[in-house]
N, C-alpha and C positions, 0 to 999 in steps of 0.2 A: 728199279731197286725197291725191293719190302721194306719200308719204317718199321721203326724198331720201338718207334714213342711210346712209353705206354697212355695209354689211353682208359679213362672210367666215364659211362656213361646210363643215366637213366630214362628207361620208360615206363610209362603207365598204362597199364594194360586194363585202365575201368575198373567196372563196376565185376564185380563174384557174379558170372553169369554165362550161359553156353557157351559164349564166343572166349570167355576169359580159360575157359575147361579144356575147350580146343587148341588153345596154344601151350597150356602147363602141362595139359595131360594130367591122370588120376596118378594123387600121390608126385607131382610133379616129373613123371616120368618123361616127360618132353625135354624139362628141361635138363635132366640130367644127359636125355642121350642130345639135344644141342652143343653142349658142352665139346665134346669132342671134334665131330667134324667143321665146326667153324674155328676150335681151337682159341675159346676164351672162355673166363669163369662166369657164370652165371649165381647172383645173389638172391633167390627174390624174397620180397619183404612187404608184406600183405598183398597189394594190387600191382607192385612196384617192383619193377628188375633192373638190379643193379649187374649192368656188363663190365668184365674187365678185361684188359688185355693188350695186345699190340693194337697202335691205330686203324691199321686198315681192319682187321680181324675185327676189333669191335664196329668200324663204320657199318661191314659187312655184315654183320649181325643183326645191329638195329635198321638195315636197310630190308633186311626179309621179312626182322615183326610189322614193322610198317607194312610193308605190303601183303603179308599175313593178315593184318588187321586190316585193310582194305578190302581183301578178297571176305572176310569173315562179315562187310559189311555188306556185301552185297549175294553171299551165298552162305550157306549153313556147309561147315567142313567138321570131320571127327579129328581126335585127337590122332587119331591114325593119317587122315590124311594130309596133315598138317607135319606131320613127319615127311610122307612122300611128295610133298611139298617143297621143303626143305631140301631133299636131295635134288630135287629138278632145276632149285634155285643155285645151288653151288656149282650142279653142274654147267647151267651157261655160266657163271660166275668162272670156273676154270676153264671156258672154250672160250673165253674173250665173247660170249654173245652178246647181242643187246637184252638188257631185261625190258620187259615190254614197258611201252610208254607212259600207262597207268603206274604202274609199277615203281618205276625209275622216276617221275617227275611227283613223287609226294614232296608235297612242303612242308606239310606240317602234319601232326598229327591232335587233334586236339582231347579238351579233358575226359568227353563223353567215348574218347577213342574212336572218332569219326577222323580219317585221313583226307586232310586236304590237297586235292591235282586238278590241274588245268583240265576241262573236259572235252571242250572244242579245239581247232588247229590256231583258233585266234588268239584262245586264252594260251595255250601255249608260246606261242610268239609273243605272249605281252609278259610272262614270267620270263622267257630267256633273253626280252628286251631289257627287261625292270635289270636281273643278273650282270648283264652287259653293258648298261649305261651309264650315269651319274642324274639322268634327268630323264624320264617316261608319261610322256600323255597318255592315257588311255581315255578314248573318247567313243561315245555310245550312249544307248538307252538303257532304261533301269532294269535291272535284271540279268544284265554281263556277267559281274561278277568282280567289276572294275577294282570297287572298292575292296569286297570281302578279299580278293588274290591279293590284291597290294597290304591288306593286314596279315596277312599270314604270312609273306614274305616280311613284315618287317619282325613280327614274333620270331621270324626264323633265323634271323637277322643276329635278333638280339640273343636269342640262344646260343646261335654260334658266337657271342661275342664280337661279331663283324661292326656292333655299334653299340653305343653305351645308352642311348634312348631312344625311343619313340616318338615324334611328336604328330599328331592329329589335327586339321585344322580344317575348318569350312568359313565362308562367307555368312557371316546372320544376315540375311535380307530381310529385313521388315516388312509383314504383308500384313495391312490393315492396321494393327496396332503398337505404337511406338515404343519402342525397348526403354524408353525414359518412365512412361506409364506404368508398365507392367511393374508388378510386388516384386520384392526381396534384391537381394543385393547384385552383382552386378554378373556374378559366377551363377547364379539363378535366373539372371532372364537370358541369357544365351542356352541355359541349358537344354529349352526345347530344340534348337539349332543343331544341338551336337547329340542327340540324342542316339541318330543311329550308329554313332562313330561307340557310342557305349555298346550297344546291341550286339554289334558286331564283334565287338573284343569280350563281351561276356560269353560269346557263341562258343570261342576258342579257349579260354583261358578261365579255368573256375575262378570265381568269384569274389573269395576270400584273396587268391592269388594276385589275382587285378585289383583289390582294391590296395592291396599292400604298394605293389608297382606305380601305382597312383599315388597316394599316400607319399611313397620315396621322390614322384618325380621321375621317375625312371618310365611312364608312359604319362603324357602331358594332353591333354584335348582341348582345346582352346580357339576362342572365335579368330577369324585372320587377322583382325584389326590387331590383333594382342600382339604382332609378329614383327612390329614395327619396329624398326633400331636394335633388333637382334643377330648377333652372328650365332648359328645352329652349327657347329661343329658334331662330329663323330655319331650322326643323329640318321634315322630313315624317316623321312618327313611324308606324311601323307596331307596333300591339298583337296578336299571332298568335295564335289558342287561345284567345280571352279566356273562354270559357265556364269555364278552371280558372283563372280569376283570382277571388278571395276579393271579398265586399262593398269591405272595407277597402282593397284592393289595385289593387281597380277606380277607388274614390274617389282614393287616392292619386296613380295614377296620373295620370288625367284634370285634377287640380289643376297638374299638372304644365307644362301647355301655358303656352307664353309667347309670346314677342310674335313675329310674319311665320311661325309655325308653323302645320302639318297635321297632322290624325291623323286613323288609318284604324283602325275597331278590327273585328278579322273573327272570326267564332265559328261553332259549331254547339251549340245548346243542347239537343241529344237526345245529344251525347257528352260530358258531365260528367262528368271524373275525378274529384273534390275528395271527401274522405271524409264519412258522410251528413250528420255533423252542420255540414258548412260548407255554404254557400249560395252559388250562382253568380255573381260581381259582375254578369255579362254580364247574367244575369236581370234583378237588381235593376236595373241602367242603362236595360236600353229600357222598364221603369215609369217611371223617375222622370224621365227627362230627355226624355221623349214630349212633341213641343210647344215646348220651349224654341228659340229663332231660332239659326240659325247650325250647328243639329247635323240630320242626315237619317238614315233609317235604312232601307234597302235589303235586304229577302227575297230570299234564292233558294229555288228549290227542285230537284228531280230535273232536271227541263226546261232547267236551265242548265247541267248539265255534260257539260261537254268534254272529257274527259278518256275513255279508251279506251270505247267501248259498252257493253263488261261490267261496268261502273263503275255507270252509271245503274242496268241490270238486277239489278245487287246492293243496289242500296237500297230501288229500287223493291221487291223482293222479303222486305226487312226489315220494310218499312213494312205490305206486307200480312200479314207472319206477327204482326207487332204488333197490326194492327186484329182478326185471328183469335185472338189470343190476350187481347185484351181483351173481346172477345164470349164467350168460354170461363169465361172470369174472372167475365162476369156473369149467364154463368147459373146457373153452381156458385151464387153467391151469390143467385139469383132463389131452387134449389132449395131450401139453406137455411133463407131466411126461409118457405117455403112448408112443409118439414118442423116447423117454429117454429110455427107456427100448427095445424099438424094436431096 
């Protein structure tokens, strides 16, 4: 059955630049002839397109710039082809086809009109876990994409109104110098702690806009310790680094979850800072809560990340000085029990 809702929605189409010419066309002549065959009004308004219409019509709409704007990131199109585009795109749209998977799995689109998707089969499965779950580990080495998927899912989150905030959290683990020591107040000596959790939301969401969201409370970044004696209702909670989150700390938090909430909790458990005698919460969690309905728990590994090429070949390169150094380890110890015996 076609909804009848209407529906108004905007997007930002950047910065006044080829890619932005490719989609309006000269004199806006794109968007005049959009208009028609997706059969919604088109506003635009400097960099900004205001869609109106029925709901699906408009969802459908913004689901082509999006991927218009994807494809514009990674190939140079004319205003012309950006039209025949546009037909190709309605027409799987009226043969029930799939749109390709690029395509169809954007999350978000961000300020710089960079489209964010899952790029690997992993990150995939860990965006249609996060969608599907109430509770998502996403566990792996730096460069997945653990963290950046899970903020974009919650900016998308919160744009659909699916939650009313955000909230960001990592373990401070103190390495060398004590958080008592350190100058300024106490929202300043964590701050180097949560610093990428800023990085990565400034990536997405200009600047001015994030700090406003900030400013409201409506995105929260804060050390785990802060999380104590709190119920998180109608929130997408993102756990960062859980690997230096303590037993105790891991439990606490996760109790925390309250009612129309998400959490994402992202780690690498080969990088445990926590001094020897504490125990990883992240460990302890995917034993214990292995099995239970409602929670999934999502592996990466080298193969998923994205992030500069020298990136992979530096782990990949850890991992085998590691499997050489545990063969070394045991043969010393083979020689031993064999000097033991002689």
């Amino acid at each position: 059955m076609t909804s009848r809702v209407a529906l108004e929605e905007k997007i930002d189409l950047g910065r006044y630049d080829e890619r932005f010419y490719a989609i309006v066309g000269r004199g806006d002549e794109n968007i005049k002839y959009f208009s028609k065959p997706f059969d919604v009004r088109i506003i635009p308004r400097g960099t900004e397109l205001i869609i109106k219409g029925e709901d699906d019509k408009v969802r459908r709409f913004t689901a082509f710039l999006k991927a218009t704007m994807l494809r514009l990131d990674r190939e140079r199109l004319t205003s012309k082809e950006v039209r025949e585009y546009a037909k190709d795109f309605l027409e799987k749209a009226e043969g029930h086809e799939n749109i390709p998977e690029e395509e169809g799995e954007i999350i978000l689109v961000t300020h710089r009109r960079r489209a964010i998707a899952p790029k690997t089969p992993t990150q995939r499965r860990y965006v249609q876990a996060i969608k599907s779950n109430d509770v998502v580990f996403g566990v792996g080495p730096a460069g997945t994409g653990k963290t950046y998927l899970a903020m974009a899912m919650a900016l998308a989150h919160l744009k659909e109104q699916k939650v009313n905030k955000i909230i960001l959290t990592r373990p401070a683990v103190e390495a060398g110098e004590k958080l008592g020591f350190l100058p300024g107040t106490i929202a300043e000596k964590v701050d180097p702690y949560l610093r990428p959790l800023y990085d990565a939301l400034y990536d997405m969401v200009d600047y001015d806009k994030a700090m406003y969201m900030l400013e409201r409370n409506i995105i929260e970044i804060a050390p785990l310790a802060f999380m104590r004696g709190r119920t998180l209702n109608d929130s997408f909670i993102i756990l960062d680094e859980a690997q230096n989150a303590t037993k105790e700390q891991m439990k606490m938090f996760l109790t925390r979850i309250g009612f129309g909430s998400k959490v994402v909790v992202t780690g690498d458990i080969t990088q445990i800072d926590l001094p020897k005698k504490e125990h990883s919460g992240l460990v302890e969690a995917l034993r214990v809560l292995k099995g239970v309905p409602g929670i999934d728990f999502v592996w990466f590994s080298q193969e998923d990340v994205v992030r500069h090429p020298i990136v992979a070949r530096i782990i990949e390169a850890y991992e085998a000085h590691e499997r050489d150094s545990d063969k070394v380890e045991e043969k010393k110890a083979q020689e031993e029990v064999a000097e033991g015996e002689s």
